[in-house]
VOMILUM-878436 format. One record per residue (C-alpha): x, y, z. Coordinates in steps of 0.05 Angstrom, whole numbers, padded with zeros to 5 digits, always signed. Layout:
N
XYZ
...
//
This chain:
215
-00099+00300+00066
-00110+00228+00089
-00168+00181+00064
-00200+00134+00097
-00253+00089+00075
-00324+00069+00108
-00391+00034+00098
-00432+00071+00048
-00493+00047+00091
-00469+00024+00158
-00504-00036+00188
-00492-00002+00264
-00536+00040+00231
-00507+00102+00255
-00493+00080+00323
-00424+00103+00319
-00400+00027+00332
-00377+00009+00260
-00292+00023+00266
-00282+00075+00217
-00308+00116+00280
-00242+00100+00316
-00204+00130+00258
-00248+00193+00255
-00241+00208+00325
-00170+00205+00330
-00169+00250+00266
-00209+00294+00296
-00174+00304+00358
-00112+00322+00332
-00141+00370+00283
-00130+00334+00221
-00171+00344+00160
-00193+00280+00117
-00225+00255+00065
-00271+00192+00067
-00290+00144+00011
-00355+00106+00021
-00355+00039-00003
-00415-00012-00013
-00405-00087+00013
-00393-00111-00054
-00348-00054-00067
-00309-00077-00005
-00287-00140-00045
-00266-00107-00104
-00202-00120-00130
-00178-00046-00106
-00202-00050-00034
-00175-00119-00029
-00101-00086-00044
-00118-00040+00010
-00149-00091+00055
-00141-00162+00043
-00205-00182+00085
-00234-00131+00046
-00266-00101+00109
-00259-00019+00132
-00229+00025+00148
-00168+00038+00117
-00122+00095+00106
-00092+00130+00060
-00038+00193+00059
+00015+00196+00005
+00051+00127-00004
+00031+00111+00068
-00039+00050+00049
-00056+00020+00128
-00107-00034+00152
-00137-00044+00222
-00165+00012+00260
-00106+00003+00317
-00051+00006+00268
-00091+00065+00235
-00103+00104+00303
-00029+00087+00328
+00004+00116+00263
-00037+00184+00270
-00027+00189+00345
+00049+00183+00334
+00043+00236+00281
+00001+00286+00303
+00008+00315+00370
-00055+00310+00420
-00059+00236+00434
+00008+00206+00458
+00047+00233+00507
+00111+00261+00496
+00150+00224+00558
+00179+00158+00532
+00151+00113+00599
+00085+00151+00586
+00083+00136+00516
+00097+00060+00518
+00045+00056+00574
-00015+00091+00529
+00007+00040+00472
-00002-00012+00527
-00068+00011+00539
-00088+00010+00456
-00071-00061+00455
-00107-00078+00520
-00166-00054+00481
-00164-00096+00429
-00122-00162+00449
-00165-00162+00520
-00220-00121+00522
-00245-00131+00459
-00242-00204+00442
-00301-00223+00492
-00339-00170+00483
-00340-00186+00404
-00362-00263+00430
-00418-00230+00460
-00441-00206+00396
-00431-00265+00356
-00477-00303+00418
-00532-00257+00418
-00534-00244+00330
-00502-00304+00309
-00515-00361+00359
-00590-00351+00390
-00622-00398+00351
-00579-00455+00363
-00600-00506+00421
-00537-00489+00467
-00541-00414+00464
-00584-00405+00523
-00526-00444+00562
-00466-00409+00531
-00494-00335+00543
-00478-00327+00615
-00409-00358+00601
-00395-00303+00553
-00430-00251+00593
-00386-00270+00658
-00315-00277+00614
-00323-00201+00605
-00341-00192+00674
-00279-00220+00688
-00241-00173+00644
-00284-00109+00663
-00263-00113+00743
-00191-00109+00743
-00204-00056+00693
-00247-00020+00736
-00203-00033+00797
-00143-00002+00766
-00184+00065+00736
-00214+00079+00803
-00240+00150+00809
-00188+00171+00755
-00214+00212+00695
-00172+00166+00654
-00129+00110+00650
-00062+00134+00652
-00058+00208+00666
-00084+00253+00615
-00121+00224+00548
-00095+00189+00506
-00100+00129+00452
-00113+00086+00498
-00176+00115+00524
-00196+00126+00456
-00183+00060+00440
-00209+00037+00505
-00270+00079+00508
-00299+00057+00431
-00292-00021+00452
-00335-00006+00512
-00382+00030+00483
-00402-00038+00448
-00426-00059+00515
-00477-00008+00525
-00532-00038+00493
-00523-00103+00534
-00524-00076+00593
-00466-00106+00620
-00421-00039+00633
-00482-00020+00687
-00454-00068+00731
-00389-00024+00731
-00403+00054+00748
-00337+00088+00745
-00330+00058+00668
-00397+00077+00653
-00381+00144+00675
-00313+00138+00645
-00346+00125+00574
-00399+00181+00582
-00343+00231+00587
-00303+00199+00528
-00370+00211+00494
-00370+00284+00517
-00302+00304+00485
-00323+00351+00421
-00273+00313+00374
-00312+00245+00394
-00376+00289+00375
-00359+00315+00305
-00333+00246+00285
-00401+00209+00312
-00439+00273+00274
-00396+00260+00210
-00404+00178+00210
-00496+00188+00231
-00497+00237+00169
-00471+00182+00126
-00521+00131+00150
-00572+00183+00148
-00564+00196+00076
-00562+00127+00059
-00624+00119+00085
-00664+00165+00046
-00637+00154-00027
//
């Protein structure tokens, strides 16, 4: 049974955001049992997390001699195992591994600026200048991706990795505000939200942060 490792006490604080929640929720929609190993941030730069992962950040994964880092290698590896989240055609395959790394190499990257801005950056004299910048660099990205879902369900036929992958970076935009300006992905996310597996992975990461909280 694979492993994988997460915050002992999230700081998304059981928001489902923190990316061991990508790794659940491909395990659970291919059916796959796991274990997970909570880990404190000081625990995270331990000498045996570091020779898991060398930024000493989560998740990783563990099964057998198989020891991954980074949540798209992680979800890639179990969607080409299992059966549920790639499709079998070749053509269709290489386009849902498209659409994983779209997530993360082009979706992702602004949408992670954002964050920085508004946590990182709003106390420093230029923020107020550089926040619409970064708010209107994911615009940018958001419309052609909006343009090419349409009224689809999903992005390339049925679902697969790459809405799973797609649908957790989005859902880092919610709080902002930002995806509003975009209805079909809004709706798009609400039913990537909806699927049971993403619901017993965001019940099984809020129970961790939940007991956290009370010890």
């Amino acid at each position: 049974m694979p492993t994988l490792t997460a915050f002992e006490s999230s700081p998304d604080r059981g928001q489902g955001l923190a990316r061991d929640m990508r790794v659940r929720w491909a395990l659970e929609e291919v059916g796959q049992a796991y274990g997970v190993r909570l880990l404190s941030f000081q625990d995270m730069k331990a000498p045996t997390h570091l020779a898991r992962h060398p930024f000493g950040q989560i998740p990783t994964y563990e099964d057998g001699d198989v020891v991954l880092f980074e949540t798209g290698a992680i979800v890639l590896h179990i969607a080409e195992r299992h059966p549920g989240l790639m499709p079998v055609a070749g053509a269709d395959r290489s386009r849902a591994i498209a659409w994983l790394f779209a997530a993360l190499n082009t979706i992702e990257p602004p949408i992670l600026e954002l964050v920085t801005a508004r946590l990182l950056e709003a106390d420093r004299p230029w923020s107020a200048e550089r926040l619409p910048l970064v708010q209107e660099r994911i615009h940018d990205r958001l419309r052609p991706l909006a343009d090419r879902l349409g009224d689809a369900a999903w992005l390339d036929g049925d679902f697969s990795v790459g809405d799973l992958m797609m649908a957790s970076v989005l859902l880092r935009l919610r709080a902002s505000g930002l995806l509003d300006a975009h209805p079909n992905l809004s709706r798009y996310v609400a039913r990537a939200e909806a699927r049971p597996a993403y619901r017993r992975a965001f019940d099984a990461q809020l129970a961790v942060f939940r007991a956290a909280s009370v010890r």
